[in-house]
N, C-alpha and C positions, 0 to 999 in steps of 0.2 A: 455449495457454491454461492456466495454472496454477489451483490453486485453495488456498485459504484453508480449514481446517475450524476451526472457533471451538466452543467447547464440548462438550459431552459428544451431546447427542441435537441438534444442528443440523443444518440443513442444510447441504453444504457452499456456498463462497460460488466461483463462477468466476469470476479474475481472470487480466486479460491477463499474459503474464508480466514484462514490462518496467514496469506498475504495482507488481505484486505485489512486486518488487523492490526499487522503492522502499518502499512500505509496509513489509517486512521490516524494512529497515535504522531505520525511524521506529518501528516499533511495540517494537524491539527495545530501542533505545534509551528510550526512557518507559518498558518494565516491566522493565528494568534497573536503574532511578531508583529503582520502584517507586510510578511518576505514573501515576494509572488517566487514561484519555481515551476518547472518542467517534470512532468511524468510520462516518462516514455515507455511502451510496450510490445513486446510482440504480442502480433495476436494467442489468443488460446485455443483448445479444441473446436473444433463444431463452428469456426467463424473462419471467411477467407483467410490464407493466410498472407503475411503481410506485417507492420507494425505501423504503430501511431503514437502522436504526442500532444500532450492535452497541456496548456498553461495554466497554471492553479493561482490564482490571485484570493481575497477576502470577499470581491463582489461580486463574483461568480456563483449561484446556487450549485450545492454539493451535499448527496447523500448518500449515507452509505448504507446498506441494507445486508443483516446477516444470515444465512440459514439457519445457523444454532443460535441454539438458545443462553447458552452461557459463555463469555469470555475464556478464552485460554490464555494460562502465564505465557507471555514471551521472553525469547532469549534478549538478554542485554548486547550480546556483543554484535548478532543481528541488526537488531535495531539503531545502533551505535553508526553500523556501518550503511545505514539507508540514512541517516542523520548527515554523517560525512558527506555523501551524495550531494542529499538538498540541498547544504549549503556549498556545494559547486556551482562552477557554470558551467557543467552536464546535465545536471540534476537526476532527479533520478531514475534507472533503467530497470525494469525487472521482465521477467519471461513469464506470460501467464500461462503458457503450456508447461512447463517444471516446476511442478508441484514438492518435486524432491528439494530441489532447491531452498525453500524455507524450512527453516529448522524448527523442531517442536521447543519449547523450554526445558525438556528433557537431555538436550542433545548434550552429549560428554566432553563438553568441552570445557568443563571449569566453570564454566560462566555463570552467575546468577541468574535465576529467572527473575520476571519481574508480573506483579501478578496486582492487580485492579489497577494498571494502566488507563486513564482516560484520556 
């Protein structure tokens, strides 16, 4: 379980790490731009339930923290489809309690993985 810490006095936010991963490589890419966006969440296990939504701009401190130790490939089409998001005016939504929900780069769907993502 990795974790996100977003701002100066937040609380941290607990993210699976195969999410968080993705999210990195999309949040990184929009405050790179210097494109502010929205990540909104239900909560996860172990935390009231409930959801929330964080604004991500470039002068916001942001970091992300992983349990493991080495990067996993991610799926392209995944990712593709949390890129679509961002650049909505939704932005982007995921479930930190479904864990199924993120696919490994394994998953059978044709798609390339993609592998030293930073």
């Amino acid at each position: 379980m990795g974790t996100l810490y977003y701002g100066t006095g937040s609380h941290p936010i607990e993210i699976d790490d195969r999410l968080l991963a993705y999210l990195k490589v999309v949040i990184a890419v929009k405050l790179r731009r210097n494109e502010a966006f929205t990540l909104s969440y239900t909560h996860g296990p172990g935390v009231e339930p409930g959801r929330s939504m964080i604004w991500l701009q470039p002068s916001i401190p942001l970091r992300f923290v992983f349990d493991s130790e080495a990067a996993d490939p991610l799926n392209r089409a995944y990712l593709e489809g949390l890129m679509q998001q961002a650049n909505s005016t939704g932005g982007v939504t995921v479930d930190l309690g479904d864990r199924e929900a993120v696919p490994t780069a394994s998953t059978a769907d044709g798609t390339r993985e993609l592998s030293g993502v930073a």
